[in-house]
N, C-alpha and C positions, 0 to 999 in steps of 0.2 A: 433680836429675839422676838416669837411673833407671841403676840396678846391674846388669845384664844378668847378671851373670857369678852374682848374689846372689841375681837372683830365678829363676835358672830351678833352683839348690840348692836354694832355698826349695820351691819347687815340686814338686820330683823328691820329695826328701823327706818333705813331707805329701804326697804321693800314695801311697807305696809305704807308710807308715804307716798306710793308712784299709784295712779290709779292707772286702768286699760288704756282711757284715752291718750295719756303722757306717754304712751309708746307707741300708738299706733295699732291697739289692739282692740275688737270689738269688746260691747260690755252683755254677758247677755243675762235674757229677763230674768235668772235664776239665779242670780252671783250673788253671795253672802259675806265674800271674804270683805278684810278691810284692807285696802290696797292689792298685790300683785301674789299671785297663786306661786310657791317656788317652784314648781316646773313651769312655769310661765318665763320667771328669770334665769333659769337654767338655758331655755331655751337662746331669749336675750343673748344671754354670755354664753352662747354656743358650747355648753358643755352639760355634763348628766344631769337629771336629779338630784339623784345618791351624791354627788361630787360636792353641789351646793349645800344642798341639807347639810351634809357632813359638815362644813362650814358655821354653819348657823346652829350646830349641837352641841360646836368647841371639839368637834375630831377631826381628824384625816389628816395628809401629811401636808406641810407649810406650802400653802400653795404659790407656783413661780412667780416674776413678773407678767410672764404671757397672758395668763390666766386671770392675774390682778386687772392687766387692762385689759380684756373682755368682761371682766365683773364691774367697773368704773363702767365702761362706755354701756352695757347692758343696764345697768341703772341711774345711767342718764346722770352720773355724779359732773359737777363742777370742778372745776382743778383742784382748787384746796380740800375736797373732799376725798377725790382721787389720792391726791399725798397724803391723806389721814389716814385713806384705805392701805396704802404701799407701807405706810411705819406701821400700824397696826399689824399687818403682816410679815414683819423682819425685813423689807426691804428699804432701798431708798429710793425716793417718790421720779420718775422718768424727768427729764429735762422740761423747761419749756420753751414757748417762742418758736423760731421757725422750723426746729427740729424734730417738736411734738405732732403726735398723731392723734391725740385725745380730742374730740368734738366734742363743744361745748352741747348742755340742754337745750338750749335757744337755736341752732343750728337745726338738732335734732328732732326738735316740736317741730318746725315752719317744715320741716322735710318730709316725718310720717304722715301730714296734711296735704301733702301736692302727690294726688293720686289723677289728675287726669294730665297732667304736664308731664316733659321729661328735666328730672332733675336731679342734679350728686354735687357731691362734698368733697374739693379738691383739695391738695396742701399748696401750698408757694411756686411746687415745682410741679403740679401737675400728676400729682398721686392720685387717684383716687381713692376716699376713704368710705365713701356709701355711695350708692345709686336705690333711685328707684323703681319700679319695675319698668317704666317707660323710661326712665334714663338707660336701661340696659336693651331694652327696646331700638334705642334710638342709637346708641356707641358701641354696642357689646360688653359684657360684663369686663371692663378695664379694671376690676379692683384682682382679677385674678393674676396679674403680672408680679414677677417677684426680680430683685436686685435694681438694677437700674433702668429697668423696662415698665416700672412701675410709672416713671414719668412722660407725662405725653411730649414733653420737649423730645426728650430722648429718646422714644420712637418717631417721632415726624423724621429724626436725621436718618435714623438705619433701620426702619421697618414701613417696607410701601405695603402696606396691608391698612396701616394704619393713615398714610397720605391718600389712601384710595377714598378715603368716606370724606373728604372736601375736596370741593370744584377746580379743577387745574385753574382757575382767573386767580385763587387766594395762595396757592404754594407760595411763589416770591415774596408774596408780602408775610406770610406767617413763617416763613424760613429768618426774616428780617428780625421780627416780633419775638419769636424763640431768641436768637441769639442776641439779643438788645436785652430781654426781660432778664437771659440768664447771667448777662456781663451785671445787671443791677445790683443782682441779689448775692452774684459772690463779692461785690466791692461791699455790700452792707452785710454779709455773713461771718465772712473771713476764708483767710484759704486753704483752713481744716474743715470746712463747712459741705453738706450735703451738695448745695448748689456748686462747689468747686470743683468737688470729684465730678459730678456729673459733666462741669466744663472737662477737666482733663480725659474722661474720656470720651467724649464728641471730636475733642482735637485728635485725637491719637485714631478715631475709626471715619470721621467724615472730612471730604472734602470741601463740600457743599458748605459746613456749618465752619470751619476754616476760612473763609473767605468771605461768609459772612461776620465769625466772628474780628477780622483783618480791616473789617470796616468802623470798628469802634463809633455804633451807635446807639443812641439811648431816649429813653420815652418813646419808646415806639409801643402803643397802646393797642390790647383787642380791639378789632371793631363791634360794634353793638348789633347787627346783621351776621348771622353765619353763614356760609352756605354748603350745606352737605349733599353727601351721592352717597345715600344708604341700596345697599345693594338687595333689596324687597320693593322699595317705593321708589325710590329715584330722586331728582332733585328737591331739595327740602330748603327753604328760603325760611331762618329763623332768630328771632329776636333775643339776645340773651343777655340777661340780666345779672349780675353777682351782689350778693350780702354777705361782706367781710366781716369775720371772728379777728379783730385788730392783737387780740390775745394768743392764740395758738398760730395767726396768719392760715387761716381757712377759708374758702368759698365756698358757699351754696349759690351752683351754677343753676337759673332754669332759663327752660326754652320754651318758647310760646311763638305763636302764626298767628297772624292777623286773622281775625274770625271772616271766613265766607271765602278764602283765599284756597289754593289747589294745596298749599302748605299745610293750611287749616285742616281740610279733608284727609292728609295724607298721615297726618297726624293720629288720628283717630283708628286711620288702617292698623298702624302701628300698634293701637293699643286693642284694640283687636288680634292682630297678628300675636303679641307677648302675651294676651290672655289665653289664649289657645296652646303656647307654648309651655304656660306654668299650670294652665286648667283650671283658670279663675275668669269669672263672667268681666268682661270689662267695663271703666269706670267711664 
């Protein structure tokens, strides 16, 4: 049964606690409020004004899980906060560990701050759950895939759209890397686990991923070098770094070139190129 009376506290509360910068929003010289404007968090959690206010006046109708985790991830909640928010509203609080999609604040500050890099927030399997604008730049908006396309494993095997943006030298070895990484995570998942389905249907539509998976190998690690064929600039030789959420099992992937390097330059093309694209000066 949901707490109206509980959750629009809840609500009032972590709003007026987040200021601009803990989102990634400018502050400007005329702002009076104390923390976040609620069409500001509206926006956050991708949904009306009217929708939130209503929330925070103790009306409108119980709102879903859907809705709950874009109000969590919109106000930058913590997991236990998240679950406060999900009981508070008649629900029970989403899973955690490998199956969650909640990003942690910590993920989420280091991420609104890397504005001249490309950089996004993967799950276990290669989800994507944020990019930023030069992360979309540089891959294509990957968080738009739905079912089990959502995972980059699982396009490497059955979509060459997606093998075209790395260098034919790296296929072999990241065809190896895919099915090493994904044999790990359903022996440490289980075999009702996301990472299982996803094996059983690579085995049922690829051959390729059959015969790698037939080779029963393990520890086979990203390399720290990538190399992409983005189809604007061309080859892109780049460094990429992960900081692990060991709680939800997240990465925030970025990509950096060696400064003065044809990578480096190419780099900047790009954010040029997605400034142009979104109609924002670039960084």
């Amino acid at each position: 049964m949901i707490d109206r009376s509980g959750l629009a506290g809840f609500l009032r509360r972590r709003r007026e606690a987040l200021q601009p910068e803990d989102v990634g929003l400018p502050r400007g010289p005329r702002r009076r409020t104390s923390g976040l404007r609620r069409e500001e968090v509206a926006a956050l959690c991708h949904m009306s004004t009217d929708y939130y206010s209503r929330l925070e006046r103790e009306r409108g109708p119980q709102p879903s899980g859907q809705m709950l985790a874009s109000i969590a991830q919109g106000l930058h909640l913590s997991l236990d906060e998240r679950d406060h928010l999900f009981r508070l509203a008649g629900h029970n609080p989403p899973a955690r560990g490998g199956a969650g999609e909640h990003i942690s604040p910590g993920l989420l500050r280091v991420l609104d701050r890397l504005g001249d890099t490309p950089a996004e927030i993967v799950t276990e399997v290669g989800e994507t759950l944020r990019q930023n604008a030069l992360g979309v730049a540089l891959n294509g908006d990957t968080t738009k895939y739905t079912g089990p396309s959502r995972s980059l494993g699982y396009r490497w095997f059955t979509d060459p759209a997606t093998r075209a943006r790395y260098a034919p030298s790296e296929h072999a070895f990241m065809t190896r890397m895919y099915a090493s990484g994904l044999r790990e995570l359903v022996t440490l998942r289980g075999p009702r686990s996301r990472p299982a389905q996803l094996c059983d249907l690579l085995l049922a539509e690829s051959e390729e991923f059959r015969r790698a998976w037939d080779e029963h190998e393990i520890g086979i690690r990203p390399r720290d070098t990538k190399h992409f064929v983005h189809p604007e600039v061309g080859a892109l030789e780049l460094e990429c770094q992960r900081l692990v959420d060991p709680g939800q099992s997240h990465a925030l992937m970025v990509y950096t070139a060696t400064p003065g390097s044809e990578s480096h330059e190419k780099l900047y093309l790009l954010s040029v190129i997605g400034a142009q694209q979104l109609g924002t000066p670039p960084r």
